[in-house]
C-alpha atoms as a printed R data frame, in Angstrom:
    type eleno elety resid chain resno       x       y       z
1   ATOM     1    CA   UNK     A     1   5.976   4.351 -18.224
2   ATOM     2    CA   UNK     A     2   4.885   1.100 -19.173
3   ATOM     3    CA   UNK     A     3   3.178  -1.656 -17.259
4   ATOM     4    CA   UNK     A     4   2.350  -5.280 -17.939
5   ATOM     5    CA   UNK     A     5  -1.099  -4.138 -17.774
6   ATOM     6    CA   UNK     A     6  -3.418  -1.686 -17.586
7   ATOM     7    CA   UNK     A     7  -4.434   0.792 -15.105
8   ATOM     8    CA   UNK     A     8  -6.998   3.153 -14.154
9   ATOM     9    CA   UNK     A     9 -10.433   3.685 -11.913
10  ATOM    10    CA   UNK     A    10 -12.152   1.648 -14.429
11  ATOM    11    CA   UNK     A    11 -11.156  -1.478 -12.604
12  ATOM    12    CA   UNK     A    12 -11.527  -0.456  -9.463
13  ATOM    13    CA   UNK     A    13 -15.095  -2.688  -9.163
14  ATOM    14    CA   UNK     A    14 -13.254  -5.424 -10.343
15  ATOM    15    CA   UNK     A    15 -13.114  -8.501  -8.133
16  ATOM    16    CA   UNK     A    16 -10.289 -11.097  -7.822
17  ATOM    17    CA   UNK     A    17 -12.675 -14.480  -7.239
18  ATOM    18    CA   UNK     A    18 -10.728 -17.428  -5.329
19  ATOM    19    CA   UNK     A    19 -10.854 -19.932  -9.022
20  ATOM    20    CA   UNK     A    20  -9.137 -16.673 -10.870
21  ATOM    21    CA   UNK     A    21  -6.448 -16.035  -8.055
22  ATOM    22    CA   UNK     A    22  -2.854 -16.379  -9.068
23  ATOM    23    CA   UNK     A    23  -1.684 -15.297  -5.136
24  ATOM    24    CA   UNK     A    24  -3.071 -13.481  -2.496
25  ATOM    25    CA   UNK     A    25  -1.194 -11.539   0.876
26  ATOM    26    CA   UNK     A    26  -3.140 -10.922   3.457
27  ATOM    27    CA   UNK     A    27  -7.054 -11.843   4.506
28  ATOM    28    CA   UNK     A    28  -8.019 -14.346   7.322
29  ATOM    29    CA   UNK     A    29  -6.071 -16.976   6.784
30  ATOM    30    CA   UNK     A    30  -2.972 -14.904   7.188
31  ATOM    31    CA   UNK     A    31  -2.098 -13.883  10.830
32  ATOM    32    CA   UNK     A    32   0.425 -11.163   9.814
33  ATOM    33    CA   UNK     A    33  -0.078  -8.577   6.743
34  ATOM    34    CA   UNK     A    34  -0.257  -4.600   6.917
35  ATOM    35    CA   UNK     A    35   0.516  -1.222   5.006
36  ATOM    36    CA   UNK     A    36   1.959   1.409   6.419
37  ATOM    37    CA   UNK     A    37   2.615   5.321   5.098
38  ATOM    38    CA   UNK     A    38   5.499   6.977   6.408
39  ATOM    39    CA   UNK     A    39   6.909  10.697   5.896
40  ATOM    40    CA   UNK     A    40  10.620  11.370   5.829
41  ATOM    41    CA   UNK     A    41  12.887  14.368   5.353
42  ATOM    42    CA   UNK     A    42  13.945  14.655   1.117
43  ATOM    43    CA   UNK     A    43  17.075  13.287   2.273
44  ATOM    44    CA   UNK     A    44  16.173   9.819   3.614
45  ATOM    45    CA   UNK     A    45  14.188   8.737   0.667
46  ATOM    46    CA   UNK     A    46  15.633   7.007  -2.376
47  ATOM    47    CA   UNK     A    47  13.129   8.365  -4.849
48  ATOM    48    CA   UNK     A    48  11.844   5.863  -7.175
49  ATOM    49    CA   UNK     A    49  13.482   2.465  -5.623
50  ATOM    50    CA   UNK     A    50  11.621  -0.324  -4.997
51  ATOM    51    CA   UNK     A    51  12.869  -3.335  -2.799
52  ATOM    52    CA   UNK     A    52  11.098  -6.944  -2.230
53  ATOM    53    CA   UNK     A    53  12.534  -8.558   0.979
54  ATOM    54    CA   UNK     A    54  11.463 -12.283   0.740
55  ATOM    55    CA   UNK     A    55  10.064 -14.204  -1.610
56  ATOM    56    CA   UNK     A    56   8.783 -12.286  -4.936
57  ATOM    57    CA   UNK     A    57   5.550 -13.659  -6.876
58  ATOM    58    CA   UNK     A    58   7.315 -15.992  -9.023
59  ATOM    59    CA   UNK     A    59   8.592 -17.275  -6.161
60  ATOM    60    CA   UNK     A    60   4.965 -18.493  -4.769
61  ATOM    61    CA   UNK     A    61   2.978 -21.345  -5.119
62  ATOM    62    CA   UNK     A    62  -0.043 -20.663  -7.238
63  ATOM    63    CA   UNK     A    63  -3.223 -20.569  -4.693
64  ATOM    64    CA   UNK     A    64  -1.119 -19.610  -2.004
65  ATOM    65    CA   UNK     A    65  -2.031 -17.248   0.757
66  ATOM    66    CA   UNK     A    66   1.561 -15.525   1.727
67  ATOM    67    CA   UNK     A    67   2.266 -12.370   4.394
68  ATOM    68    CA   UNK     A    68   2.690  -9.153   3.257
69  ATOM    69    CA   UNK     A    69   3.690  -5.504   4.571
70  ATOM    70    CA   UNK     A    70   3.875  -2.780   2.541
71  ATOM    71    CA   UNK     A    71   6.244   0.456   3.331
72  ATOM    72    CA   UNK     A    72   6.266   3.361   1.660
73  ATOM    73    CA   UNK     A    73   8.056   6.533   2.498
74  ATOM    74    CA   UNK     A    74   7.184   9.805   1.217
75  ATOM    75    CA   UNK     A    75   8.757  13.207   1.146
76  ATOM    76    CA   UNK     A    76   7.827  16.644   0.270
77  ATOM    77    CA   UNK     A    77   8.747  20.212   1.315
78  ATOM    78    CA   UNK     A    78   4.868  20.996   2.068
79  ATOM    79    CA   UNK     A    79   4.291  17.326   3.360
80  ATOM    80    CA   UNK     A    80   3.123  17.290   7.114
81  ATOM    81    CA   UNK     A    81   2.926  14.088   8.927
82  ATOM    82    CA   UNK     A    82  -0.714  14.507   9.545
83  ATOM    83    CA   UNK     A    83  -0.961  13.471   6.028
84  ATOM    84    CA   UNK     A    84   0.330  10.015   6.434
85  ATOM    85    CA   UNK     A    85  -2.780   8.096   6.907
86  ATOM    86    CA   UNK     A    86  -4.966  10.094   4.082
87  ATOM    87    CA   UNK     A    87  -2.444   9.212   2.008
88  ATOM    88    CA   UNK     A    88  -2.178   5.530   3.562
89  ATOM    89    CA   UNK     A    89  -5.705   5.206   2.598
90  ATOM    90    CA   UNK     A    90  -5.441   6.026  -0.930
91  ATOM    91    CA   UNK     A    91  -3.408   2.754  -1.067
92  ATOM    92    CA   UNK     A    92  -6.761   0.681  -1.330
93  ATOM    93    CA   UNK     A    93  -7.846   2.872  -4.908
94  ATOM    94    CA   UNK     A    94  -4.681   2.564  -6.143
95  ATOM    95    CA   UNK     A    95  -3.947  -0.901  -5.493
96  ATOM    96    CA   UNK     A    96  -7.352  -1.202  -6.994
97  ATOM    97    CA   UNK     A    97  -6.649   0.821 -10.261
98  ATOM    98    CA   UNK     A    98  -4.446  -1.792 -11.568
99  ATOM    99    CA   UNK     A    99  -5.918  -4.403 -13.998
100 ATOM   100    CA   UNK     A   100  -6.340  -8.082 -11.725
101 ATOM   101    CA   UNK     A   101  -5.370  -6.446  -8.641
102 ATOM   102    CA   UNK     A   102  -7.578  -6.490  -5.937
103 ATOM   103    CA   UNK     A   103  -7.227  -4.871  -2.521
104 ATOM   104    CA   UNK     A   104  -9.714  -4.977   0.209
105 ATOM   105    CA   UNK     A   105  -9.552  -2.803   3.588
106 ATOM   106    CA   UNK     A   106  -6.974  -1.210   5.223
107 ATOM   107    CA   UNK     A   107  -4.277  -0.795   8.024
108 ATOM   108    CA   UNK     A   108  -3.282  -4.681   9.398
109 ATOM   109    CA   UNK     A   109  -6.471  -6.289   7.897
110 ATOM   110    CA   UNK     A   110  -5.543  -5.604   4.496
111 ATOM   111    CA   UNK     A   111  -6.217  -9.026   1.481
112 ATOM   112    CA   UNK     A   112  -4.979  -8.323  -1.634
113 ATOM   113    CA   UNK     A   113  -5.314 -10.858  -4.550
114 ATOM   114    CA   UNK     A   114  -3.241 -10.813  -7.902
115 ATOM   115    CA   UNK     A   115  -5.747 -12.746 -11.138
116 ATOM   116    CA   UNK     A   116  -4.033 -15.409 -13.353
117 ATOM   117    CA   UNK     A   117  -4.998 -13.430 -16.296
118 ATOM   118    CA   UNK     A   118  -2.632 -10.393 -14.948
119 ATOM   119    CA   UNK     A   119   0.214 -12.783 -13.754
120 ATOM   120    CA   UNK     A   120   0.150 -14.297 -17.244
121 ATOM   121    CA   UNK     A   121   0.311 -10.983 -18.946
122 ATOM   122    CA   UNK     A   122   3.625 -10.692 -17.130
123 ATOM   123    CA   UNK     A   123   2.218  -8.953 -13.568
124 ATOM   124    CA   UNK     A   124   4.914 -10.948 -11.878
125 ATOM   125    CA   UNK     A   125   7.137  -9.186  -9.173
126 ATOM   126    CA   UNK     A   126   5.639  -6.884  -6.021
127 ATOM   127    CA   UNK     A   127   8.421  -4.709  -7.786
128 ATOM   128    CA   UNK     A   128   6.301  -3.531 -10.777
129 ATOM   129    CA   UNK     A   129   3.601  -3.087  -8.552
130 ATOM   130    CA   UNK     A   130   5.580  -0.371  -6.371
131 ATOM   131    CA   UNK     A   131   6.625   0.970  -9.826
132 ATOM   132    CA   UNK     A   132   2.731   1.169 -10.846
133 ATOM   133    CA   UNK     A   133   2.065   2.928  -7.277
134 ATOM   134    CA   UNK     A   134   4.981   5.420  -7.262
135 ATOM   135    CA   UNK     A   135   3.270   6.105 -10.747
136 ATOM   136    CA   UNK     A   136  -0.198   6.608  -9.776
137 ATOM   137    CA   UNK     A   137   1.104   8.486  -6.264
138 ATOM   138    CA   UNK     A   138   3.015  11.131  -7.362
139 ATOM   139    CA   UNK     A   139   0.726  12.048 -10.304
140 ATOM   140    CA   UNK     A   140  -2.188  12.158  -8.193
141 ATOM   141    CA   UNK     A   141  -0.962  14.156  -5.206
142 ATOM   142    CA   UNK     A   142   1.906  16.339  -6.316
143 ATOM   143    CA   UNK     A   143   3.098  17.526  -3.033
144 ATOM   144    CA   UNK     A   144   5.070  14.071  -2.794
145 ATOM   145    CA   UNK     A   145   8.580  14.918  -4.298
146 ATOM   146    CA   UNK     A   146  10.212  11.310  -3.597
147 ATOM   147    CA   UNK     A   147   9.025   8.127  -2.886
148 ATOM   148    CA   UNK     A   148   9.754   4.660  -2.085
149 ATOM   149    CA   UNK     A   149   8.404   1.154  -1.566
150 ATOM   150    CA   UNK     A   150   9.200  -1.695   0.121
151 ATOM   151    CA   UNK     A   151   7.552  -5.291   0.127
152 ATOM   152    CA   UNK     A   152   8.493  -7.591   2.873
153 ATOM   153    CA   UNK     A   153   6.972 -11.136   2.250
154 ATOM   154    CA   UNK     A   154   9.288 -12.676   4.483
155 ATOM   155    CA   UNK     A   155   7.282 -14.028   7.299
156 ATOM   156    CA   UNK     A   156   9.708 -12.830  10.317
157 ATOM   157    CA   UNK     A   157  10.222  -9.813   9.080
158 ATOM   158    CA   UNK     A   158   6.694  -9.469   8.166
159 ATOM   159    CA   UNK     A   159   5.515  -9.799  11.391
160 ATOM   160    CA   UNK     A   160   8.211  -7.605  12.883
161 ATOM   161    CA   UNK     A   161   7.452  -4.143  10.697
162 ATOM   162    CA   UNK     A   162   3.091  -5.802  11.791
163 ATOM   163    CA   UNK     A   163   3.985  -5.005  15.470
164 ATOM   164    CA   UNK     A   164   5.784  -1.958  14.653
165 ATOM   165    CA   UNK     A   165   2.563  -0.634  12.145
166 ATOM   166    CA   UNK     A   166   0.002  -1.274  15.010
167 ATOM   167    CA   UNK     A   167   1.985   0.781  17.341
168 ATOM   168    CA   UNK     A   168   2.001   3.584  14.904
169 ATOM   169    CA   UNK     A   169  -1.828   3.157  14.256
170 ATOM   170    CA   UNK     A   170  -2.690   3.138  17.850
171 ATOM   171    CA   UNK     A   171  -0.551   6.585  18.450
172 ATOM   172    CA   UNK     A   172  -2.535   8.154  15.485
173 ATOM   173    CA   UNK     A   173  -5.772   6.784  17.138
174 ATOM   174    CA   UNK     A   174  -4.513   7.634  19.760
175 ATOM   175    CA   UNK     A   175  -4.101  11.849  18.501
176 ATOM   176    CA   UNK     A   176  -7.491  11.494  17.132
177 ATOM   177    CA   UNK     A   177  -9.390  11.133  19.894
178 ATOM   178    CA   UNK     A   178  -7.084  13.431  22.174
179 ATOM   179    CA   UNK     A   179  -8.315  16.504  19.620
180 ATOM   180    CA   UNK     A   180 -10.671  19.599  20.987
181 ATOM   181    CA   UNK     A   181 -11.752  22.528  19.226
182 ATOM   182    CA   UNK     A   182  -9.285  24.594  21.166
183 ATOM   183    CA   UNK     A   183  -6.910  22.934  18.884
184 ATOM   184    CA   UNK     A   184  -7.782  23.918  15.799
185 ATOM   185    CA   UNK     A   185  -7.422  27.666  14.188
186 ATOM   186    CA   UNK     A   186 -10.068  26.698  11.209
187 ATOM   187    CA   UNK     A   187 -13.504  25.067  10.763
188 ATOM   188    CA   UNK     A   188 -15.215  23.837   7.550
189 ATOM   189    CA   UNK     A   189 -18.770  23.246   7.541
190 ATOM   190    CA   UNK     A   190 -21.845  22.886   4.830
191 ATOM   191    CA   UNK     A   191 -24.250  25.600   4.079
């Protein structure tokens, strides 16, 4: 495949400073933004699609702070949904591999800024980015058969899937902290 730019861990150091910002999603001046992991059975997933609901980059004033959630649904015969937020996490390095795109934290806290040097080298639609990370997902962790992305930038529905994320966070928090040794067959340890 080929991208507008590059990509790879050798830009995951690389910052996005406020002067070289084309747009950013998310951070504290943002009330709503999130990311959120989701497994589904092979046949609800449209491998490979990517949809933007709301305005796309091009669409966005330059210096602008916008809302953001990002959906992505996975499927795979050996998937289990204790996966989800491992592979949730791995957002952040992926987001990170690609050349002027910075990510910082996680979950509904997440600021993400795109450089004017990648917007100008044509980095200019959410949908190539959900290309790149379809790309960089199901190279790097095989058990994912399908997957698909969706960027909602519009700012009701933004805050909608927000509410909707949290509750899903708080029930895997919630799991967490409700497991004792009793339920778990195996234990790993260092010797």
């Amino acid at each position: 495949m080929e991208f507008h730019v590059d990509i790879g861990p050798q830009y995951e150091g690389e910052r996005v400073r406020k002067e070289d910002l084309y747009v950013e999603f998310g951070g504290p001046k943002v009330e709503y933004k999130a990311e959120l992991v989701l497994m589904k059975g092979l046949d609800e997933v449209e491998d490979g699609k990517v949809e933007v609901i709301g305005p796309d980059i091009t669409d966005m004033e330059e210096g602008g702070s916008y809302p953001l959630f990002i959906e992505i649904f996975v499927a795979g015969a050996e998937l289990e949904k204790d996966m989800e937020p491992v592979i949730e996490r791995r957002l952040h390095d992926f987001c990170n591999y690609i050349e002027g795109f910075y990510h910082m934290n996680q979950q509904d806290e997440i600021w993400i800024r795109l450089s004017k040097d990648s917007y100008q080298k044509g980095l200019t639609s959410l949908e190539e980015i959900g290309q790149i990370l379809i790309f960089e997902y199901t190279n790097d962790i095989l058990l994912i058969e399908k997957m698909q992305v969706t960027f909602y930038t519009e700012p009701e529905k933004v805050k909608e899937k927000v509410e909707f994320a949290r509750k899903i966070y708080e029930e895997r928090r919630a799991r967490a902290r409700g497991l004792k040794e009793e339920d778990v067959d195996e234990f790993y340890g260092c010797v």
